[in-house]
MDTraj code that builds the backbone (N, CA, C; nanometers):
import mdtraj as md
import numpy as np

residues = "UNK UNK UNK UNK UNK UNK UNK UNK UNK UNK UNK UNK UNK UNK UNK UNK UNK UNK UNK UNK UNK UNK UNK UNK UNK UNK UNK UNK UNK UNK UNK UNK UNK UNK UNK UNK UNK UNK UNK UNK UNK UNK UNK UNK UNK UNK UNK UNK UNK UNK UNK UNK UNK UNK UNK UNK UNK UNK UNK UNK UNK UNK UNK UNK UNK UNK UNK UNK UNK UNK UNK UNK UNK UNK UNK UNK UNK UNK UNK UNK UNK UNK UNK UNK UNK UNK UNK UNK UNK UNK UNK UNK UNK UNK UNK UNK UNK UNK UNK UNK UNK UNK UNK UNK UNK UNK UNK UNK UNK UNK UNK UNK UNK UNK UNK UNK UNK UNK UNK UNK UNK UNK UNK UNK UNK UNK UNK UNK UNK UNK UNK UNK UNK UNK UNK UNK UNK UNK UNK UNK UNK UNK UNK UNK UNK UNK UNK UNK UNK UNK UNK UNK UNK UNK UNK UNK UNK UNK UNK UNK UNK UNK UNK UNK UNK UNK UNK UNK UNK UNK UNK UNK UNK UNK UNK UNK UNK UNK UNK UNK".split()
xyz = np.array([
    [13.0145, 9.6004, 15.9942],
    [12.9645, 9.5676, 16.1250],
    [13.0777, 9.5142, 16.2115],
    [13.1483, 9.6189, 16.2346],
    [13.3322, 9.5619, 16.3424],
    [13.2333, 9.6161, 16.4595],
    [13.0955, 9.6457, 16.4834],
    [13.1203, 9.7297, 16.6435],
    [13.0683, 9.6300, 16.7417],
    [13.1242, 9.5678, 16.8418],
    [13.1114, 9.5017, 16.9334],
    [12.9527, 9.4942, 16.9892],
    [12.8807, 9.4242, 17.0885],
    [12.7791, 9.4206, 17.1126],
    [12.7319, 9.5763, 17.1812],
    [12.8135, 9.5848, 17.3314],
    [12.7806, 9.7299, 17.3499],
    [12.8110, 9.8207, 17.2977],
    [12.8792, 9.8363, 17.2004],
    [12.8869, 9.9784, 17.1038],
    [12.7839, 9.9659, 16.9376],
    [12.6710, 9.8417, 16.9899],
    [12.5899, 9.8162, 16.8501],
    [12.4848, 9.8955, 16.9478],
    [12.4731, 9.8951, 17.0858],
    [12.3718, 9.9087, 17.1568],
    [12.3707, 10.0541, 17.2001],
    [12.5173, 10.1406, 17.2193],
    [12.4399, 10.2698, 17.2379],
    [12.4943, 10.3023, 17.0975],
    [12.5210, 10.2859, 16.9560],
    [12.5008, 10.3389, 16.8552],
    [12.3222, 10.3436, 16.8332],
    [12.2912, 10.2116, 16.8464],
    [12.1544, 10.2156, 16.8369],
    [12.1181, 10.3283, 16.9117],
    [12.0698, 10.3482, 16.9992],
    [12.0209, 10.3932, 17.1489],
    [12.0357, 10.5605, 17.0690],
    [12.1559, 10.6037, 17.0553],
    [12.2180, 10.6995, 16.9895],
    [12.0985, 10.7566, 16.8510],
    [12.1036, 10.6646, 16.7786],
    [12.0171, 10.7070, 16.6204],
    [11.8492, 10.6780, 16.6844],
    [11.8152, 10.6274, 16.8095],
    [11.6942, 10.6064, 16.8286],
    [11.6532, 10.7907, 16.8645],
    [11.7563, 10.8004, 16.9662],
    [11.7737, 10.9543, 17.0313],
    [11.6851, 11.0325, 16.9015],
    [11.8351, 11.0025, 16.8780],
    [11.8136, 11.1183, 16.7057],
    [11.7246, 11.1682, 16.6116],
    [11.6966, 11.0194, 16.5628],
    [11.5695, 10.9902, 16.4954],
    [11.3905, 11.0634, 16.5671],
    [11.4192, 11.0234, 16.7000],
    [11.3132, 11.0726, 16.8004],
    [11.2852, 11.2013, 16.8033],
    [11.4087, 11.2872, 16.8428],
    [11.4046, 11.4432, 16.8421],
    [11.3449, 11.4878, 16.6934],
    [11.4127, 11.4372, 16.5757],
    [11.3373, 11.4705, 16.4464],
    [11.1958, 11.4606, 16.4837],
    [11.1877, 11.3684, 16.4648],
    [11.0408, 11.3149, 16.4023],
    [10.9489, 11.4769, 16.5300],
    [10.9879, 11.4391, 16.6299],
    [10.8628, 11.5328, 16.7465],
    [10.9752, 11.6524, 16.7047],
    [11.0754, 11.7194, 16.6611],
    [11.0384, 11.8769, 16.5957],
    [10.9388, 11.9070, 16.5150],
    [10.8846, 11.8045, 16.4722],
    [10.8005, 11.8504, 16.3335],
    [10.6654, 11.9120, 16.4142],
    [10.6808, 11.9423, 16.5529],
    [10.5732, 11.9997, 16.6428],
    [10.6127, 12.1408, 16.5949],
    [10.7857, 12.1956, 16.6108],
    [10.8199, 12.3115, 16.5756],
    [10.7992, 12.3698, 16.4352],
    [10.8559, 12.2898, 16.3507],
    [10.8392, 12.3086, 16.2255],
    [10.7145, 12.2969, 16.1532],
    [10.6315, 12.3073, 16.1467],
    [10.4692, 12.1888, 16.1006],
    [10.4696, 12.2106, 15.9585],
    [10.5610, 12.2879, 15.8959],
    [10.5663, 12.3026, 15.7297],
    [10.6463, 12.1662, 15.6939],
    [10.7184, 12.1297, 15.7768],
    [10.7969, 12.0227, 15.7365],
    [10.7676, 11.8694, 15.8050],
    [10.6291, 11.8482, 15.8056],
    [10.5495, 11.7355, 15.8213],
    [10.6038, 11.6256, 15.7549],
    [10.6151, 11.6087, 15.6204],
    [10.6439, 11.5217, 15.5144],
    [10.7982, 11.5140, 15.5458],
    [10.9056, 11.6134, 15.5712],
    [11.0387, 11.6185, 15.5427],
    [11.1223, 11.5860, 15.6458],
    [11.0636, 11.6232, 15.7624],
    [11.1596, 11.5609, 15.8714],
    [11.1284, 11.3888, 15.9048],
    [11.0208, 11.3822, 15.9221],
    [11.0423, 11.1881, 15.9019],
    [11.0652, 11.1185, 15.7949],
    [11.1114, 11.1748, 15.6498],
    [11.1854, 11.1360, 15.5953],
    [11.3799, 11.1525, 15.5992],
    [11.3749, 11.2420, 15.6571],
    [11.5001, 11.2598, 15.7104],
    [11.5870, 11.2128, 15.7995],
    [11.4682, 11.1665, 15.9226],
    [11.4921, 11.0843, 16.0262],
    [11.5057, 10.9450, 15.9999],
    [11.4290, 10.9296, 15.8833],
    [11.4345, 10.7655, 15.8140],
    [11.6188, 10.7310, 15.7827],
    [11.6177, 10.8423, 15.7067],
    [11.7614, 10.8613, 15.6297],
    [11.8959, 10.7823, 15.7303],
    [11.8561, 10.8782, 15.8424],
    [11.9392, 10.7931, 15.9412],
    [11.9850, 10.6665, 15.9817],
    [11.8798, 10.6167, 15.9617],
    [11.8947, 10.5109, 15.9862],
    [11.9306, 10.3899, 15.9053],
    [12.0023, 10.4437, 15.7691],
    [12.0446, 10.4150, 15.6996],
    [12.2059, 10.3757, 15.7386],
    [12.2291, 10.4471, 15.8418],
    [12.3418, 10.4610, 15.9653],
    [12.3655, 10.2962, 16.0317],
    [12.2607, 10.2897, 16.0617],
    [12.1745, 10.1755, 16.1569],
    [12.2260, 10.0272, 16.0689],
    [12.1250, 10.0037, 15.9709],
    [12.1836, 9.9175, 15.8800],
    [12.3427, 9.8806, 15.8734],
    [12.4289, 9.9637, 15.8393],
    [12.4970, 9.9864, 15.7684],
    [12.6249, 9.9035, 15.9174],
    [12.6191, 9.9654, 16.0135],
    [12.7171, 9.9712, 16.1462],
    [12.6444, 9.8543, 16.2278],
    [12.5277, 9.8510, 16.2636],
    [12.4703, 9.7435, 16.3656],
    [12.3887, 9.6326, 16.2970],
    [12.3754, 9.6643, 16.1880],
    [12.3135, 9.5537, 16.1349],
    [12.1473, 9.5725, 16.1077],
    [12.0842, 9.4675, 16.0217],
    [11.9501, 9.4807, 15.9310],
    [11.8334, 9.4511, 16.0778],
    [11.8620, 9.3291, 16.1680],
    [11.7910, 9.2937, 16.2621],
    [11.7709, 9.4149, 16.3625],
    [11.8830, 9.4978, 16.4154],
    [11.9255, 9.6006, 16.4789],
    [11.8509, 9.7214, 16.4190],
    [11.8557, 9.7310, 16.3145],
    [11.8361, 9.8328, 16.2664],
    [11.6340, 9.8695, 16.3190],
    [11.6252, 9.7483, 16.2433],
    [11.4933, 9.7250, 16.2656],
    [11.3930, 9.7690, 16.3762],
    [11.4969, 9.7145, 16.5094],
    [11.4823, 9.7411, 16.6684],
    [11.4990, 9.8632, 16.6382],
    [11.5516, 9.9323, 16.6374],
    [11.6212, 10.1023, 16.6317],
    [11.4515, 10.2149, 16.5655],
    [11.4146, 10.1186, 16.4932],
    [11.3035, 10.2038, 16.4252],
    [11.1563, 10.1770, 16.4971],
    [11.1891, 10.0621, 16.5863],
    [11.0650, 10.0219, 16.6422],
    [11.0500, 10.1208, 16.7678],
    [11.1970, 10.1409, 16.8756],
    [11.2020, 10.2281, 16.9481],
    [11.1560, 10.3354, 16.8841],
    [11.2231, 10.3973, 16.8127],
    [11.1768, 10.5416, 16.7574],
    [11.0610, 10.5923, 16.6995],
    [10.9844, 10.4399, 16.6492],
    [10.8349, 10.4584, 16.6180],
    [10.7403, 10.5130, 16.7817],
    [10.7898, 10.3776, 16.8194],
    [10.6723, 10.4050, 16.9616],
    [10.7279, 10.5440, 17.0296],
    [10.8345, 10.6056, 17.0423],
    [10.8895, 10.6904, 17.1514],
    [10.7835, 10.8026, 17.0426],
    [10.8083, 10.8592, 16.9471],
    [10.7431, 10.9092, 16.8231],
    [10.6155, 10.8822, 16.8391],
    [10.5654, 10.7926, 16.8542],
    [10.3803, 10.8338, 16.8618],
    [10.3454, 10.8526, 16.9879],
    [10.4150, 10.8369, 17.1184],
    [10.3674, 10.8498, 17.2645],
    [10.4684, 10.9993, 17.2585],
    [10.5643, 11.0906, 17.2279],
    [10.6292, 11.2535, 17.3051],
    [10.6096, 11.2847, 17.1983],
    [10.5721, 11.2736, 17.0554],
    [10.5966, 11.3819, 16.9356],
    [10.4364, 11.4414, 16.9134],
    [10.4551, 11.5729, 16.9209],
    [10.3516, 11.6378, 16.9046],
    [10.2577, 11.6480, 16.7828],
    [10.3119, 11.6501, 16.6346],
    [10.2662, 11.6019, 16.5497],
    [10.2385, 11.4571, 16.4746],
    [10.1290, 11.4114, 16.5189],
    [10.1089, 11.2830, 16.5674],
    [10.0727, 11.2485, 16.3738],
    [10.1063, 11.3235, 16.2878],
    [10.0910, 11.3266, 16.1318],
    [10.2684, 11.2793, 16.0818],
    [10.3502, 11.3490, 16.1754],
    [10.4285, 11.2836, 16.0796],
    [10.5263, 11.1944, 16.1781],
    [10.5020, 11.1155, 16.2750],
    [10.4984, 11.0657, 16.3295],
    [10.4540, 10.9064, 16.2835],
    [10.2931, 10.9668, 16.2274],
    [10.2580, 10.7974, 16.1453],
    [10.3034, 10.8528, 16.0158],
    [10.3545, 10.8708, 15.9561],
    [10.4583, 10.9276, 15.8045],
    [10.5628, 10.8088, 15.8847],
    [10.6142, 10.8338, 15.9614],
    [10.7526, 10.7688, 16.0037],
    [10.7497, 10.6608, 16.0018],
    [10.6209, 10.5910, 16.0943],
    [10.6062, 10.4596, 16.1153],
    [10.5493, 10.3795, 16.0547],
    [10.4765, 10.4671, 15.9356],
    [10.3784, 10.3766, 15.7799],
    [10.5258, 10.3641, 15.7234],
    [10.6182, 10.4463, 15.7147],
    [10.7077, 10.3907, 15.5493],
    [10.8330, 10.4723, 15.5673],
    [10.8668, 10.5870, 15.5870],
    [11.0096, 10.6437, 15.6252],
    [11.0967, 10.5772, 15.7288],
    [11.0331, 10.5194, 15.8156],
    [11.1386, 10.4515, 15.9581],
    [11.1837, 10.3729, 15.8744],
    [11.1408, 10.2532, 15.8785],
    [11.1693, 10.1294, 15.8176],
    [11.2128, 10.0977, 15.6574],
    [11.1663, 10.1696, 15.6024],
    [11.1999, 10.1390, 15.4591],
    [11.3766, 10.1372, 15.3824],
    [11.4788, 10.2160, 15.4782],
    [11.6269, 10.2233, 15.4765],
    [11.6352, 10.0696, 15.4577],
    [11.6289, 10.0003, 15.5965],
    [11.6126, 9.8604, 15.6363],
    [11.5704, 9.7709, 15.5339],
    [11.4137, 9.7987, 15.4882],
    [11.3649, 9.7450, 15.4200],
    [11.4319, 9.7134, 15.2505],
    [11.4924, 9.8287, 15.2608],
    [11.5659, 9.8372, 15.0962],
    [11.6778, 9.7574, 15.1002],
    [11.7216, 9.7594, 15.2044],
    [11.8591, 9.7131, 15.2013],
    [11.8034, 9.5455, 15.1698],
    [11.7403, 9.5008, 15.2294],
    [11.6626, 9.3580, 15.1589],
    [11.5827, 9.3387, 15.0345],
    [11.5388, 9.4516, 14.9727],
    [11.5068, 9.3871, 14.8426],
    [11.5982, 9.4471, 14.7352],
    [11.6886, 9.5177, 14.7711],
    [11.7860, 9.5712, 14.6710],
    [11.8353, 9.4663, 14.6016],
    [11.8913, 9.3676, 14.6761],
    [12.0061, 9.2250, 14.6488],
    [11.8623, 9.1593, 14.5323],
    [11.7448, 9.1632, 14.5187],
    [11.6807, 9.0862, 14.4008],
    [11.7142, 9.1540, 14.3177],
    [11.7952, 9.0310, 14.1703],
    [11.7773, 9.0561, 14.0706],
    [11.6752, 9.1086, 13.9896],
    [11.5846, 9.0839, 13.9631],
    [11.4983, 9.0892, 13.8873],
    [11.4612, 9.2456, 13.8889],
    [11.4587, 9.3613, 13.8341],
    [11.4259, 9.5013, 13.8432],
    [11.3070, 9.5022, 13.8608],
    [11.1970, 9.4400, 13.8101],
    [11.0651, 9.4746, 13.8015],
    [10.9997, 9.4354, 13.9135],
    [11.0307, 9.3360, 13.9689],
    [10.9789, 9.2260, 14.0587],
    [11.0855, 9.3321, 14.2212],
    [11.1512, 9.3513, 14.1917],
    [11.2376, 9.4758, 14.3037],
    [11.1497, 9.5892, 14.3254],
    [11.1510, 9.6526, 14.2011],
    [11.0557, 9.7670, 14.1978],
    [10.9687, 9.7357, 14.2611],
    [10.8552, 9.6435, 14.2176],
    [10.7308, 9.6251, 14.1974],
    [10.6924, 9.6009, 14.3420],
    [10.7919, 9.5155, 14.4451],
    [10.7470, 9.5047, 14.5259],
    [10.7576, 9.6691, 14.6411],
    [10.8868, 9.7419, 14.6194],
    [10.9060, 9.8559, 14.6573],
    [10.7884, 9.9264, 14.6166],
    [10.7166, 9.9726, 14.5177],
    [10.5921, 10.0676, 14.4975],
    [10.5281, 9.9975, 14.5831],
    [10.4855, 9.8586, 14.5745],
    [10.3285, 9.7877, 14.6634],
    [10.3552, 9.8799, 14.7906],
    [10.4623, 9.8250, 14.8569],
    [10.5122, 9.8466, 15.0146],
    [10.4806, 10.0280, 15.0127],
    [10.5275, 10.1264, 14.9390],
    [10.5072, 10.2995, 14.9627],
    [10.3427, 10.2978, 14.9156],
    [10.2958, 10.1960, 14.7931],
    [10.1211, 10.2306, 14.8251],
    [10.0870, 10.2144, 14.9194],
    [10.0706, 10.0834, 14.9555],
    [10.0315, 10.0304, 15.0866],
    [10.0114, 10.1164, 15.2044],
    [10.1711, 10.1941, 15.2512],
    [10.1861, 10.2820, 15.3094],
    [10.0765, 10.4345, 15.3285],
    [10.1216, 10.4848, 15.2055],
    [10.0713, 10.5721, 15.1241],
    [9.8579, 10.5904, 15.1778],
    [9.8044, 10.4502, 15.1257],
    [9.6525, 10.4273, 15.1746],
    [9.6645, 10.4259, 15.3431],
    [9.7250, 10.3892, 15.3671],
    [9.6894, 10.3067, 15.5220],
    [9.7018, 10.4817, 15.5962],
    [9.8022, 10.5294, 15.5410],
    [9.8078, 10.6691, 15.6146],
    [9.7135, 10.7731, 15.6020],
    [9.6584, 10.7535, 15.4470],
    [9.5007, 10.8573, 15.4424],
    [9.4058, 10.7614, 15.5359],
    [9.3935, 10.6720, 15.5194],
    [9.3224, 10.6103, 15.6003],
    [9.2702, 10.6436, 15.7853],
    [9.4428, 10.6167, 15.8388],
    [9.4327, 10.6363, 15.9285],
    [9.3904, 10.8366, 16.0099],
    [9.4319, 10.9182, 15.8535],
    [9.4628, 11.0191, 15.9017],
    [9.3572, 11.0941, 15.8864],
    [9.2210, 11.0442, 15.8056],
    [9.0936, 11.0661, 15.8306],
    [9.0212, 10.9852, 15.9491],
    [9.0311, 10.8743, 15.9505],
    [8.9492, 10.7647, 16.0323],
    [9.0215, 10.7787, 16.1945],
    [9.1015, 10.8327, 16.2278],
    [9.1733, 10.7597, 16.3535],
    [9.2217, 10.9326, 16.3857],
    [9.3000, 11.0340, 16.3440],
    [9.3386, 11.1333, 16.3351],
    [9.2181, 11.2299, 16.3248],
    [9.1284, 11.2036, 16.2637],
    [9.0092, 11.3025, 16.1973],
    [9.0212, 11.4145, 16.1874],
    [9.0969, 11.4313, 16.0228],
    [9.0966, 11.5204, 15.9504],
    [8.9858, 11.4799, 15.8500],
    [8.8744, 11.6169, 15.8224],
    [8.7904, 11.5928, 15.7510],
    [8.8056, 11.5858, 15.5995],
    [8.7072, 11.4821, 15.5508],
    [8.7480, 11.4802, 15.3980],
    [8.7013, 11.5760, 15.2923],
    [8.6562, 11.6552, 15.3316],
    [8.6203, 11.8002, 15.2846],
    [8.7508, 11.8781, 15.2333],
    [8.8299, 11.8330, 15.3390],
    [8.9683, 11.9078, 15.3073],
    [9.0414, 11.8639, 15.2352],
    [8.9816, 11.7926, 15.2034],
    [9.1244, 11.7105, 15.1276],
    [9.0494, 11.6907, 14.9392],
    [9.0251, 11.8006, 14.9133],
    [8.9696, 11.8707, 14.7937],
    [8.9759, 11.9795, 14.7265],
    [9.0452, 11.9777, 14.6382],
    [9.0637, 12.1490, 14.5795],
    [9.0038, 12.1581, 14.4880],
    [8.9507, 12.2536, 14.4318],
    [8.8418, 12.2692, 14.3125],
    [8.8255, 12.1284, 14.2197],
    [8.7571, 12.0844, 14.3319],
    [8.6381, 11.9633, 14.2981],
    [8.7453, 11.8429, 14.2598],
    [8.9161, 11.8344, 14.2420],
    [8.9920, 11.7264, 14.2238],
    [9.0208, 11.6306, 14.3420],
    [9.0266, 11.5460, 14.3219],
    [9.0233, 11.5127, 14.4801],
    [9.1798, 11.4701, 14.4966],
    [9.2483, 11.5577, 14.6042],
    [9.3474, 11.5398, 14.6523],
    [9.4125, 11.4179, 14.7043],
    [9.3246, 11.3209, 14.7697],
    [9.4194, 11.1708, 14.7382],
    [9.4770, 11.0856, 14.6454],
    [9.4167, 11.1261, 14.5591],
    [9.4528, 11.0693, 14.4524],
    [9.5886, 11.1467, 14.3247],
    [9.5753, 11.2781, 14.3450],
    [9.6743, 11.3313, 14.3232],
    [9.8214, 11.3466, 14.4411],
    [9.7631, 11.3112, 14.5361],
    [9.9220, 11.2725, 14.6265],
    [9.9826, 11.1789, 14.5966],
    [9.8630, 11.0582, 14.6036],
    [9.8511, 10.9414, 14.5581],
    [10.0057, 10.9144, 14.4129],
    [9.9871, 10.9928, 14.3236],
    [10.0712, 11.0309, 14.2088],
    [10.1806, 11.0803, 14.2012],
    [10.1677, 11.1561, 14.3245],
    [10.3287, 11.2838, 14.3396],
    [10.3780, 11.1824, 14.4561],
    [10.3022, 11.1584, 14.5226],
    [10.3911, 11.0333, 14.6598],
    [10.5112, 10.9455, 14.6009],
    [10.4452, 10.9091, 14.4856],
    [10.5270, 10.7722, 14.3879],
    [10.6271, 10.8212, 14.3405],
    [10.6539, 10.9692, 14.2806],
    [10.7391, 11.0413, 14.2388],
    [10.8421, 11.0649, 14.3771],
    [10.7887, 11.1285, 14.4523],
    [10.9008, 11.1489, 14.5368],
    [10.9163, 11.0159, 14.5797],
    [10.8202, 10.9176, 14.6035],
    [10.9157, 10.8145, 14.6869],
    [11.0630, 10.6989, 14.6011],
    [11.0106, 10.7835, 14.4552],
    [11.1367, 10.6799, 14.4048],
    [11.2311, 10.7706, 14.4244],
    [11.2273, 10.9210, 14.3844],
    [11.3684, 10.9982, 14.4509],
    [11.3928, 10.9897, 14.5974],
    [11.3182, 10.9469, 14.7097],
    [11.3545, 10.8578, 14.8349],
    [11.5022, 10.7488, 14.8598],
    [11.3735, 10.6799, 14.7420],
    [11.4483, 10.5457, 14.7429],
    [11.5943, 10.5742, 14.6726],
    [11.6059, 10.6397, 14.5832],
    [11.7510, 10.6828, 14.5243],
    [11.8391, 10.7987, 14.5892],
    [11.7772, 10.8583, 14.6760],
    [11.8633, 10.9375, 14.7547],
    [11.9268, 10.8444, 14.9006],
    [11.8595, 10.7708, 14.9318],
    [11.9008, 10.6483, 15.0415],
    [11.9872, 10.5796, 14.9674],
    [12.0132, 10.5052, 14.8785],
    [12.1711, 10.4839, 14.8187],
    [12.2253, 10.5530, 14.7640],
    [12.2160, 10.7077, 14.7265],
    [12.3364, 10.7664, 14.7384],
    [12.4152, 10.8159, 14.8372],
    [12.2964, 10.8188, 14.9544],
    [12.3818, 10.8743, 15.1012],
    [12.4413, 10.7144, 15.1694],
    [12.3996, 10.5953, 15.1312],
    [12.4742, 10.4912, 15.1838],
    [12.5640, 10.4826, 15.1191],
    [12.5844, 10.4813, 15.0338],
    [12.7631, 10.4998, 14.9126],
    [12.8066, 10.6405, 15.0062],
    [12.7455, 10.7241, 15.0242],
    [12.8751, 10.8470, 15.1022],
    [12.8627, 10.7886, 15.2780],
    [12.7881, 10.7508, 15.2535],
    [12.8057, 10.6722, 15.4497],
    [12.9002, 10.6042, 15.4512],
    [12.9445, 10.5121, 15.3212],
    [13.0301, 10.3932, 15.3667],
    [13.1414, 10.4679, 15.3415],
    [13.1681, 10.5272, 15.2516],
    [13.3156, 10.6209, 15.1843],
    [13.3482, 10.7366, 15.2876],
    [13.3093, 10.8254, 15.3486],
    [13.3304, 10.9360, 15.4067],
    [13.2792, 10.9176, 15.5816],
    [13.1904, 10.8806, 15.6406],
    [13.1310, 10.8398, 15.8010],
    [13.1694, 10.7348, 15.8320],
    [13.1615, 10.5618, 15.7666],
    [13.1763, 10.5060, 15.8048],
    [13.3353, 10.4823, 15.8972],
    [13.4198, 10.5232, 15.8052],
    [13.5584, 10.4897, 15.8899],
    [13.5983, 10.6057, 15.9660],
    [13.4965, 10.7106, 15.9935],
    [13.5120, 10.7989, 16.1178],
    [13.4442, 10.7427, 16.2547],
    [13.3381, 10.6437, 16.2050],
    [13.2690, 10.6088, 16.3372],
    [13.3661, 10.5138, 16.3788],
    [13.3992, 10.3995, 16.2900],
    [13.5036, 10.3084, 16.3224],
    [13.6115, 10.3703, 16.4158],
    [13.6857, 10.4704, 16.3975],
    [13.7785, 10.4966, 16.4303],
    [13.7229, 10.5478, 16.6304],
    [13.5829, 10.6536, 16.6112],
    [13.5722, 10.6866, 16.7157],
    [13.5501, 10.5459, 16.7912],
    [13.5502, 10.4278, 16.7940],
    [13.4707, 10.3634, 16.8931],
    [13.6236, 10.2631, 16.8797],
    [13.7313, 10.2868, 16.8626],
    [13.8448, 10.1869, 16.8434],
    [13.9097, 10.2783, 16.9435],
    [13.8695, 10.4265, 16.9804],
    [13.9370, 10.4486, 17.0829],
    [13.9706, 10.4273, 17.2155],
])
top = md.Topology()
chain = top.add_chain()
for i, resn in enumerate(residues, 1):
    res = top.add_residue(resn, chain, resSeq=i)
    for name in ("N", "CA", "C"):
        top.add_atom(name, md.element.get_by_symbol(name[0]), res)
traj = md.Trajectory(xyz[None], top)
């Protein structure tokens, strides 16, 4: 964190951009509902890293609200703002606990949590019917429910491997651009 106040502010401003355009392509793309606001999350792994955890935070709050008021798929949009925006941020604070289980443990609560609140909202508030969300008689929340947990720990482990290549390979290119 060498970048001065106004270069924390349009870096921010910058990954809010960014993050924003993702999340509302997923109007273009609609196969990639689930993948671009996790991608856009990724970013902001950027955020953390250059402007800081408080900053970062701000950065995802812009990009939440800009994301549910211009992005057309208003599905992965709340994907972004239940648990992909924030969770870069979020990791970067419970990583530093020792304890593995009690780390973990609180990381799964936070992607369940997520995880419910978004079927929730995405029947109750979105209204998608729950008819659909059934394939020969299994009921599909509960099997996302299962595969969610799976991908979200390869999430969570692909976000520190791209912050180990953020800090080794981007970081001292951004440095350099903003020392000019």
């Amino acid at each position: 964190m060498l970048l001065k106040q106004g270069e924390k502010i349009a870096f921010g401003g910058v990954l809010a951009a960014l993050c924003t355009v993702l999340v509302s392509a997923t109007g273009l793309f609609p196969t990639l509902t689930y993948a671009i606001p996790a991608l856009a999350g990724v970013l902001l792994v950027a955020a953390v890293i250059e402007i800081g955890k408080k900053e970062a935070f701000a950065c995802y709050a812009v990009t939440a609200v800009l994301s549910l008021l211009l992005g057309t798929d208003k599905e992965a949009a709340l994907l972004f703002v239940l648990l992909f925006g924030y969770y870069p941020t979020l990791k970067s604070l419970l990583d530093p606990i020792r304890s593995r289980p009690v780390q973990w443990g609180l990381k799964l609560l936070v992607a369940n949590a997520a995880m419910v609140l978004f079927y929730v909202l995405t029947v109750y508030v979105l209204g998608v019917p729950q008819e659909s969300l059934s394939l020969l008689g299994v009921p599909l929340p509960l099997v996302i429910l299962v595969l969610g947990n799976l991908v979200f720990l390869l999430y969570d482990r692909a976000i520190s491997g791209i912050a180990v290549l953020y800090v080794q390979r981007i970081h001292p290119v951004v440095l350099r651009i903003f020392r000019k």
